[in-house]
MDAnalysis code that builds the backbone (N, CA, C; Angstrom):
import MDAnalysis as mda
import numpy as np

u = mda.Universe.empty(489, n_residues=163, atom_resindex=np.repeat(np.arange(163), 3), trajectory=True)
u.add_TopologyAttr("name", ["N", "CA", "C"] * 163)
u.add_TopologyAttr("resid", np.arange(1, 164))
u.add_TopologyAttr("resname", ["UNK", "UNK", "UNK", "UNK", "UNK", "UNK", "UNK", "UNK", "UNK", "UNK", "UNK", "UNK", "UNK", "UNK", "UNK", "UNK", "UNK", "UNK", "UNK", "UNK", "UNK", "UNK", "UNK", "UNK", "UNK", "UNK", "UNK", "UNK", "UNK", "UNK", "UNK", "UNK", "UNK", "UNK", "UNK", "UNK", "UNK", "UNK", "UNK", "UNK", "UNK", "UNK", "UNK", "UNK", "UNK", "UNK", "UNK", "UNK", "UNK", "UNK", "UNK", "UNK", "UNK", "UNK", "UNK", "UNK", "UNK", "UNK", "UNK", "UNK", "UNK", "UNK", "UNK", "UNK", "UNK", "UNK", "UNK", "UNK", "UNK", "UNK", "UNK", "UNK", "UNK", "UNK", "UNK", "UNK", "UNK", "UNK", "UNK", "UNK", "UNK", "UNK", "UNK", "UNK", "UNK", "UNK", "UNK", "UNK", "UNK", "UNK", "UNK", "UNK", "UNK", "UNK", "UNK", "UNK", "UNK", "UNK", "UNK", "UNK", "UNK", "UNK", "UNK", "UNK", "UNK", "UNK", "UNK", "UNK", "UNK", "UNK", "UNK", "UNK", "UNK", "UNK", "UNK", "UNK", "UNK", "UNK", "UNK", "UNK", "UNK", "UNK", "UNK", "UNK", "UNK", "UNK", "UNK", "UNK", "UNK", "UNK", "UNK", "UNK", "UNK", "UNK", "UNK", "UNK", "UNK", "UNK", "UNK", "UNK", "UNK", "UNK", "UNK", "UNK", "UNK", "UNK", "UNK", "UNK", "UNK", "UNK", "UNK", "UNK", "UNK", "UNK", "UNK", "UNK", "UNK", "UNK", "UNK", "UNK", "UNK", "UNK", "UNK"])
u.atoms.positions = np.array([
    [-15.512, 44.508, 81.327],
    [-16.677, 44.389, 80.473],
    [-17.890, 44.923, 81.242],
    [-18.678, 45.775, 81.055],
    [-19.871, 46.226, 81.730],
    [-21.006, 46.712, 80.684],
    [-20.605, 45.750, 79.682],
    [-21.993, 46.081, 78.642],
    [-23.446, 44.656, 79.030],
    [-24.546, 45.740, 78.510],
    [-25.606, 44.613, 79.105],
    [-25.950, 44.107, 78.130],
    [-25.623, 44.091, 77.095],
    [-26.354, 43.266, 75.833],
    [-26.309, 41.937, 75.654],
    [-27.652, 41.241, 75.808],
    [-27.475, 40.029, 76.084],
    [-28.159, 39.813, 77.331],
    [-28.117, 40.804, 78.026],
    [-28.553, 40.228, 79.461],
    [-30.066, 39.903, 79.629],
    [-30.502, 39.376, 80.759],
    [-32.067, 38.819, 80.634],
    [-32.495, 40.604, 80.796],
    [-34.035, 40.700, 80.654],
    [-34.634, 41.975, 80.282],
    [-34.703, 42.441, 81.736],
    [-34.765, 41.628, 82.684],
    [-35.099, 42.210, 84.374],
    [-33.572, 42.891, 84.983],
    [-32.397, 43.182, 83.790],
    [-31.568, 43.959, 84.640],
    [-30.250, 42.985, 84.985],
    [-30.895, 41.438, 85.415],
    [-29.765, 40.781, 85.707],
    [-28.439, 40.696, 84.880],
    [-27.040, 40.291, 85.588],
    [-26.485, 40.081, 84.605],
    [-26.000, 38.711, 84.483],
    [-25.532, 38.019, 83.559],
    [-25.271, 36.908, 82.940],
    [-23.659, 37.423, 83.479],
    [-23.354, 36.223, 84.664],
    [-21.965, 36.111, 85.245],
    [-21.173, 35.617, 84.376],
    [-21.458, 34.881, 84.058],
    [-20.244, 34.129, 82.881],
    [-20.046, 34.620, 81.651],
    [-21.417, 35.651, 81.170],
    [-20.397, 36.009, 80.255],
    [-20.255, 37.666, 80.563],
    [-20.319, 38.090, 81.459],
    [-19.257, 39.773, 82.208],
    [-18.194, 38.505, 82.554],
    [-17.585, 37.816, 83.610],
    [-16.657, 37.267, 84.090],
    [-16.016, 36.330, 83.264],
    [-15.975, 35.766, 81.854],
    [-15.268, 34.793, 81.448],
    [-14.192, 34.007, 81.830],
    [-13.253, 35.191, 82.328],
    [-12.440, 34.225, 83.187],
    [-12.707, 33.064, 84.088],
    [-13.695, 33.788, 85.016],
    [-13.896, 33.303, 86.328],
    [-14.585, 31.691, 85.637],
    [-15.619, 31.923, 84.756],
    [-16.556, 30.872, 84.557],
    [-15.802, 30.197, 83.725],
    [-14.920, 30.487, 82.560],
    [-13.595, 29.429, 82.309],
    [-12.869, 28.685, 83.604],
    [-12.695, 29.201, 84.347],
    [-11.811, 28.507, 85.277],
    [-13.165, 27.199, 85.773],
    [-14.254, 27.798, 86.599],
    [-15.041, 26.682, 86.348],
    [-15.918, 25.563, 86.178],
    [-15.315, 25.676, 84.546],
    [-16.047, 24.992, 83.519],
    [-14.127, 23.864, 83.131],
    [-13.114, 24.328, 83.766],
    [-11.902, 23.649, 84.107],
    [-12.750, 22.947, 84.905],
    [-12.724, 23.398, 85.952],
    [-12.881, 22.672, 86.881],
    [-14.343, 21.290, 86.834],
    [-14.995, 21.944, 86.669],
    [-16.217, 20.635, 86.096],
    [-15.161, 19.482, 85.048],
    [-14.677, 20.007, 84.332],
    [-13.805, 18.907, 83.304],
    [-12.899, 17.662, 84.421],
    [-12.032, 18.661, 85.377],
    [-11.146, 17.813, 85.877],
    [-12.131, 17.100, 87.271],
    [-13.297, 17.178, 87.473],
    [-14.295, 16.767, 88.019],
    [-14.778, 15.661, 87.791],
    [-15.231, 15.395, 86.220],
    [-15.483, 14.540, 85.293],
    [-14.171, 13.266, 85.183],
    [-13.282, 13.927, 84.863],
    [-12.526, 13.007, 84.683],
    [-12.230, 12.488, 86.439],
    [-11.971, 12.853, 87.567],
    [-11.701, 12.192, 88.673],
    [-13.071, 11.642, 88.776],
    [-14.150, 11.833, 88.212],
    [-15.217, 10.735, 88.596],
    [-15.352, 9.763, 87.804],
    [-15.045, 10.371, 86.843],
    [-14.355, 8.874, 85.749],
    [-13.520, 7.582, 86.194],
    [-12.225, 8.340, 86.840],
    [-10.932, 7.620, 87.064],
    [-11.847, 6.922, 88.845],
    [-12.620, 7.217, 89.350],
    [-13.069, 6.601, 90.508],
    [-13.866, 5.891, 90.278],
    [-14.406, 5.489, 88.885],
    [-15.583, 4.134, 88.957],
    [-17.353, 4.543, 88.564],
    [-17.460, 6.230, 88.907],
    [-18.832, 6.899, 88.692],
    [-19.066, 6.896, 87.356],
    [-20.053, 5.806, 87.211],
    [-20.578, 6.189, 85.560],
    [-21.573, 7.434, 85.514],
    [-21.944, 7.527, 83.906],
    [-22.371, 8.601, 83.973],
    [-23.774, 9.090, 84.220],
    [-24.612, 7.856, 84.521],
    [-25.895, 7.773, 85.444],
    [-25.191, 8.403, 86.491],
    [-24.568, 8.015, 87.162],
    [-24.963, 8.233, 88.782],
    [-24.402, 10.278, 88.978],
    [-23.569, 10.332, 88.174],
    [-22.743, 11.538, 87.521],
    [-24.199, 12.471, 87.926],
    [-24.968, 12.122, 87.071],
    [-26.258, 12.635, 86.509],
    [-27.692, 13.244, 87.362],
    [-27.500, 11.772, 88.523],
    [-28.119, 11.836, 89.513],
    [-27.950, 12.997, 89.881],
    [-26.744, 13.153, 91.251],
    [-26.103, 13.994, 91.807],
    [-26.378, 15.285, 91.179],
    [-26.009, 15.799, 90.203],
    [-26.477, 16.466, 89.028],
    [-27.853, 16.973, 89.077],
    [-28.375, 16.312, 89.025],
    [-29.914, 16.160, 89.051],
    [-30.761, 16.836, 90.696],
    [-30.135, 15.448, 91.307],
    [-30.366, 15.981, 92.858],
    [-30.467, 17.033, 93.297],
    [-28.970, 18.093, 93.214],
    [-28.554, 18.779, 93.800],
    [-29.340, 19.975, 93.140],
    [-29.683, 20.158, 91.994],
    [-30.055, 20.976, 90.935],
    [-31.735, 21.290, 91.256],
    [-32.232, 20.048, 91.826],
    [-33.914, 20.137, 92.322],
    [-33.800, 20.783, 94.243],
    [-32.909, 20.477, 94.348],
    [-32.860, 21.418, 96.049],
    [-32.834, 22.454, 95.788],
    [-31.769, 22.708, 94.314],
    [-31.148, 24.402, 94.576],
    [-32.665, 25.131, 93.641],
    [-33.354, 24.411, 93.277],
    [-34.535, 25.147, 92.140],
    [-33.423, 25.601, 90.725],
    [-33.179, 24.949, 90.466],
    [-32.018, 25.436, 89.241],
    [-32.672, 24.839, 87.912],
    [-34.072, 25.444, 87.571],
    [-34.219, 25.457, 86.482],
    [-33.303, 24.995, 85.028],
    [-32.302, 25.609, 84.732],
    [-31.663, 25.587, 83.689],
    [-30.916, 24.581, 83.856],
    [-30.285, 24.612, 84.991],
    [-29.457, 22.861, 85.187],
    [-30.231, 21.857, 85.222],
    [-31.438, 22.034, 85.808],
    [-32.295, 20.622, 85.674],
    [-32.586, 20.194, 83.838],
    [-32.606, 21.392, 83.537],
    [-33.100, 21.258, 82.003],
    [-32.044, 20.450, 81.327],
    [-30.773, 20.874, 81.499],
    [-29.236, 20.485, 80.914],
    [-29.297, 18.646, 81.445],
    [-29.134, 18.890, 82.735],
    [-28.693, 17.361, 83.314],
    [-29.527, 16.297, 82.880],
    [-30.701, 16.623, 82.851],
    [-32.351, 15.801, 82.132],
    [-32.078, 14.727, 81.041],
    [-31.679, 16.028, 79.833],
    [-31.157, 15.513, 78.881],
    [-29.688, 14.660, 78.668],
    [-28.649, 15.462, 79.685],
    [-27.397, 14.631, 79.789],
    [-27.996, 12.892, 79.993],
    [-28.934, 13.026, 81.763],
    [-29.079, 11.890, 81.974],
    [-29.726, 10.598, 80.994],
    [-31.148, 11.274, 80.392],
    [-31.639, 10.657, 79.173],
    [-30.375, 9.838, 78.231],
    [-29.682, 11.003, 77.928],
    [-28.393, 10.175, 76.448],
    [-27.575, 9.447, 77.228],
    [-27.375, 9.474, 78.721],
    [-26.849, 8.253, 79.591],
    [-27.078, 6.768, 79.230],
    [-28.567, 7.005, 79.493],
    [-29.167, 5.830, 79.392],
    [-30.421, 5.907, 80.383],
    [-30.216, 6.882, 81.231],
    [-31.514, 6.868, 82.667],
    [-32.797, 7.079, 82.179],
    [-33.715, 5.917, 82.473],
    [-35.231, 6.527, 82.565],
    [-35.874, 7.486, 83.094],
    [-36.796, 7.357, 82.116],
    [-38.226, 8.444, 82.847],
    [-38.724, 8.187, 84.200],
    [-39.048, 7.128, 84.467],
    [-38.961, 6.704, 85.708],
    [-38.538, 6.932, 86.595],
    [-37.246, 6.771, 86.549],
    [-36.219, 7.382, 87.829],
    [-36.191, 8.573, 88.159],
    [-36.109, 9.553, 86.668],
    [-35.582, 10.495, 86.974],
    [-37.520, 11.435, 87.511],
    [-38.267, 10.931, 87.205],
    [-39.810, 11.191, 87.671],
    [-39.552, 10.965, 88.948],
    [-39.129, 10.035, 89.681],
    [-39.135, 10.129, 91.142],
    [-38.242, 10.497, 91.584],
    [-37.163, 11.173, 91.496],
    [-35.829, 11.311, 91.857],
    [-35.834, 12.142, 93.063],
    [-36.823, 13.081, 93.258],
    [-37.015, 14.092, 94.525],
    [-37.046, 13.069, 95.456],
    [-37.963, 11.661, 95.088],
    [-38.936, 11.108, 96.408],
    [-37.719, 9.962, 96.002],
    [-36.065, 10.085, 96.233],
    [-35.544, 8.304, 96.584],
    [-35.608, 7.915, 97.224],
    [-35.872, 8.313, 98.473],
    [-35.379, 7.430, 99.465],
    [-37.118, 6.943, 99.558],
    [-38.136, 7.263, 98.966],
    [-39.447, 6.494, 99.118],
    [-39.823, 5.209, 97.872],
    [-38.526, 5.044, 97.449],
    [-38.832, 4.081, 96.142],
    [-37.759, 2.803, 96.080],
    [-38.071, 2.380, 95.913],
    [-36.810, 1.043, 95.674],
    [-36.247, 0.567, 94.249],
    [-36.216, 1.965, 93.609],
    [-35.727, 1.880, 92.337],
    [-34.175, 2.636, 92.020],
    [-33.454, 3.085, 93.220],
    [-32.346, 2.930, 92.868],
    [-31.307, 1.902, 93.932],
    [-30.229, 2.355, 93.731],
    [-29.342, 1.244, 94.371],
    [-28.784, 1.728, 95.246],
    [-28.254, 0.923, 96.136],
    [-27.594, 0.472, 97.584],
    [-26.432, 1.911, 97.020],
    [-25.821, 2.337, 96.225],
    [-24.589, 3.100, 95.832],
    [-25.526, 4.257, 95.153],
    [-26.395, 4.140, 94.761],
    [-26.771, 5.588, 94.157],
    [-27.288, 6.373, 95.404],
    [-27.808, 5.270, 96.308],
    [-28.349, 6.000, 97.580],
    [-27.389, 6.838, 98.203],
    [-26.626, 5.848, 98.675],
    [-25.429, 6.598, 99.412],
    [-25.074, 7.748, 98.481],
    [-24.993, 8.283, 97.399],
    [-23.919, 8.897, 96.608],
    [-25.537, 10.265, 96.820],
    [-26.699, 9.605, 96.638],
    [-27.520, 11.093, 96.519],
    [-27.569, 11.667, 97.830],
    [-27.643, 10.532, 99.076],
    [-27.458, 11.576, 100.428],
    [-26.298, 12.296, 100.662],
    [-24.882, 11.629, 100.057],
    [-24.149, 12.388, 100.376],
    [-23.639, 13.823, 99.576],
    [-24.763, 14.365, 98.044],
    [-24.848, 15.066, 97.489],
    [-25.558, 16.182, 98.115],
    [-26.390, 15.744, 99.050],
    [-27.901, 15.741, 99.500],
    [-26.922, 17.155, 100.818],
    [-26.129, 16.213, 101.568],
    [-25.567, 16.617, 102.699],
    [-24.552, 17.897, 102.199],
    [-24.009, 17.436, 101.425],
    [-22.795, 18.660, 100.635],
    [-23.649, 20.235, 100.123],
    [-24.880, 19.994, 99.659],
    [-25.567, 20.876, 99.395],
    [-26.183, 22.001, 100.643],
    [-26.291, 20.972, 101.431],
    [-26.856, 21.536, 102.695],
    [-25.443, 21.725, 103.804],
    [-24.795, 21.974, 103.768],
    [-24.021, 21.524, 104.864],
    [-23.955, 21.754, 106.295],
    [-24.790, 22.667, 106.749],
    [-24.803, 23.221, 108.054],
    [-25.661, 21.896, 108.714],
    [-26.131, 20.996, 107.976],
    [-26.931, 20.078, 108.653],
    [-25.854, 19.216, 108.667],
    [-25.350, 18.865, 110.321],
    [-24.260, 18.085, 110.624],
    [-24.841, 16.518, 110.910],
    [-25.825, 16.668, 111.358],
    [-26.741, 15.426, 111.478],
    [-26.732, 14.752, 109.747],
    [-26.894, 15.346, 108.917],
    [-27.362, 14.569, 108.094],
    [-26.213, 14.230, 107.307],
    [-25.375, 15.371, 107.500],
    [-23.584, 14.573, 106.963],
    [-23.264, 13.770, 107.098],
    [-23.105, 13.481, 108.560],
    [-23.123, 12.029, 109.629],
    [-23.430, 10.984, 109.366],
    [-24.881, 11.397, 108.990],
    [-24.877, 10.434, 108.420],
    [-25.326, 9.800, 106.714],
    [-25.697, 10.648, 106.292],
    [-24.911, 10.731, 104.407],
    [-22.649, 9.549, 104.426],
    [-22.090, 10.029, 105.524],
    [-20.890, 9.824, 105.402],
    [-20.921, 7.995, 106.222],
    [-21.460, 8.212, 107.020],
    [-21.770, 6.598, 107.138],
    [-22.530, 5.729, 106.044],
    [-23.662, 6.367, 105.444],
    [-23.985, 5.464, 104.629],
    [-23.253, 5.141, 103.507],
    [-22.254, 6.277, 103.186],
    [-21.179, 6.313, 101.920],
    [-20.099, 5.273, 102.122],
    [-20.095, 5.262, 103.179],
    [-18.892, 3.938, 103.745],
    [-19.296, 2.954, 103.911],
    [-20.791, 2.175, 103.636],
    [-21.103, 1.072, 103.471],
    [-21.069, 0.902, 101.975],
    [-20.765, 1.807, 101.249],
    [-21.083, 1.585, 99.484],
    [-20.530, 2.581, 98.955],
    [-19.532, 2.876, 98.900],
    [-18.720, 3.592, 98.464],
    [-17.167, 3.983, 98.895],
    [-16.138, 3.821, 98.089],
    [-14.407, 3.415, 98.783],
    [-14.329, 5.046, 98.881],
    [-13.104, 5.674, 99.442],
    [-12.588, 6.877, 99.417],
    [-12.577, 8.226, 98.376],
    [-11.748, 6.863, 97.231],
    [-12.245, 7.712, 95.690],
    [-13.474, 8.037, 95.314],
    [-14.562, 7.367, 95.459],
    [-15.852, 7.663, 94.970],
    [-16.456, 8.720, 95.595],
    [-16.603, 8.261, 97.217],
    [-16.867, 9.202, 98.192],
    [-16.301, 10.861, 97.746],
    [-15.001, 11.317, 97.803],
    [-14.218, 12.569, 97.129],
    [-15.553, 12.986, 95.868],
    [-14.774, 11.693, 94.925],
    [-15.735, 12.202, 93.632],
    [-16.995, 12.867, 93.649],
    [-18.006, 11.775, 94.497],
    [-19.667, 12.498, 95.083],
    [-19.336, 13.863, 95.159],
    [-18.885, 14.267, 96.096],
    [-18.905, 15.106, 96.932],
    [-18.077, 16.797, 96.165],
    [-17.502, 16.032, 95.051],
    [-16.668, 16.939, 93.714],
    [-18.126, 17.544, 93.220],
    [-18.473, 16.394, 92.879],
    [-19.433, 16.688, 91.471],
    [-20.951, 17.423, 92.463],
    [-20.979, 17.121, 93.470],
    [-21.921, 18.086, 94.410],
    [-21.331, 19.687, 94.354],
    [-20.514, 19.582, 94.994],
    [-19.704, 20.886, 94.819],
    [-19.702, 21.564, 93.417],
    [-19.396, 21.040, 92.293],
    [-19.633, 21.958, 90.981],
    [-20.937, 22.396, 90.481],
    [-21.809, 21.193, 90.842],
    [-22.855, 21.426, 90.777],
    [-23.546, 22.379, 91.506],
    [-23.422, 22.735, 92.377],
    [-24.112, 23.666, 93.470],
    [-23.331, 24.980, 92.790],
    [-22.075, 25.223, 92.313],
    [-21.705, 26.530, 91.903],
    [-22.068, 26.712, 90.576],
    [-22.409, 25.717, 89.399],
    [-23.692, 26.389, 88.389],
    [-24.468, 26.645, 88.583],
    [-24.817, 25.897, 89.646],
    [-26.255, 26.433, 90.177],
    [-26.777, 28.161, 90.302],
    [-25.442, 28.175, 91.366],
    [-25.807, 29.760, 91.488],
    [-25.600, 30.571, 90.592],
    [-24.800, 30.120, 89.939],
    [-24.325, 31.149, 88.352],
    [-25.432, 31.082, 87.444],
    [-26.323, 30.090, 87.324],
    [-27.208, 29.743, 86.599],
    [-28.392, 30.881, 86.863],
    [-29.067, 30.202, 88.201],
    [-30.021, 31.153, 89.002],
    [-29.669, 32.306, 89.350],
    [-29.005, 32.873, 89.588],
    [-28.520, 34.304, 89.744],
    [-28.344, 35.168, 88.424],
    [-27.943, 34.682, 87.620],
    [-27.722, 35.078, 86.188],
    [-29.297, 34.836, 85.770],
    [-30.258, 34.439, 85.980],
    [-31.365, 33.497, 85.416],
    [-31.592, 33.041, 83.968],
    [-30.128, 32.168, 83.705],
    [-30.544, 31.483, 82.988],
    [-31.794, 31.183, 82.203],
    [-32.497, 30.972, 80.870],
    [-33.282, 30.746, 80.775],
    [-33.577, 28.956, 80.421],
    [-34.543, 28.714, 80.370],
    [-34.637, 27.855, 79.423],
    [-35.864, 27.697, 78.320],
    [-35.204, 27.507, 77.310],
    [-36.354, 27.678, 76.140],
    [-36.430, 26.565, 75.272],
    [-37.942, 26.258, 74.767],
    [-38.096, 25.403, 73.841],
    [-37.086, 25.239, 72.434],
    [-36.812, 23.919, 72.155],
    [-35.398, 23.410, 71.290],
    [-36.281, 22.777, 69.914],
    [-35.557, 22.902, 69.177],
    [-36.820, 21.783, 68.294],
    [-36.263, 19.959, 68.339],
    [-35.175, 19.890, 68.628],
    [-35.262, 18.403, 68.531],
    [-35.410, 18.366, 70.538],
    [-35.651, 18.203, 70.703],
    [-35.238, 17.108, 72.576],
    [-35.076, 15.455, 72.119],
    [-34.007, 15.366, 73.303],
    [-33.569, 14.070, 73.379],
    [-35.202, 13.393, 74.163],
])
């Protein structure tokens, strides 16, 4: 496929849809993501977080836009998700969301071994094996829309209903 129609006006191209395959496979993979964070105990707040988190490091516009709203029909406030850059300066999430955003935090970044270290210690005061994996899943998918997103540049545009 090497037609540009469709593509944003600056030239870029929209990876997922030249590659369908590739971005089918995944958009698999986010599914079987979901469900192992399912089957490990992660509701879909904390899902969201991570989501969220990882999406404001990477500047991912279009995912922040997506996850916003995911998190909203969750159930997550304005609140939270208003401070969500600044958690570790607020005492409005929990002993397990903490652990789960540093260790999103660390997966995103990874060359910082210091902060793995300890992202992975704090995950083991509040979080079992399965969960820990899961985090660290849903970091990982997240960081590869990311780039498909931003690289492709995604847009995002006004909707008429918002959640």
């Amino acid at each position: 496929m090497s037609d540009t129609a469709g593509a944003p006006a600056d030239g870029r191209v929209y990876v997922d849809k030249q590659s369908p395959m590739a971005y089918h496979a995944l958009v698999q993979t986010a599914e079987a993501v979901r469900t192992t964070a399912a089957a490990a105990g992660l509701d879909r707040i904390l899902v969201e977080l991570v989501n969220l988190r990882v999406s404001q490091i990477n500047g991912c516009a279009y995912c922040l836009d997506v996850h916003t709203r995911a998190a909203l029909r969750a159930g997550e406030t304005t609140r939270r998700l208003g401070v969500l850059a600044a958690w570790r300066d607020t005492e409005l999430f929990t002993a397990r969301e903490r652990a789960a955003l540093a260790l999103a935090e660390a997966t995103t970044a990874p060359a910082d071994v210091l902060a793995q270290e300890r992202a992975y210690d704090t995950a083991r005061g509040s979080l079992n094996d399965d969960e820990i994996s899961a985090v660290i899943w849903v970091a990982i998918t997240i960081n590869a829309f990311n780039r498909v997103s931003i690289l492709s540049r995604h847009p995002v545009r006004e909707t008429a209903a918002r959640p």
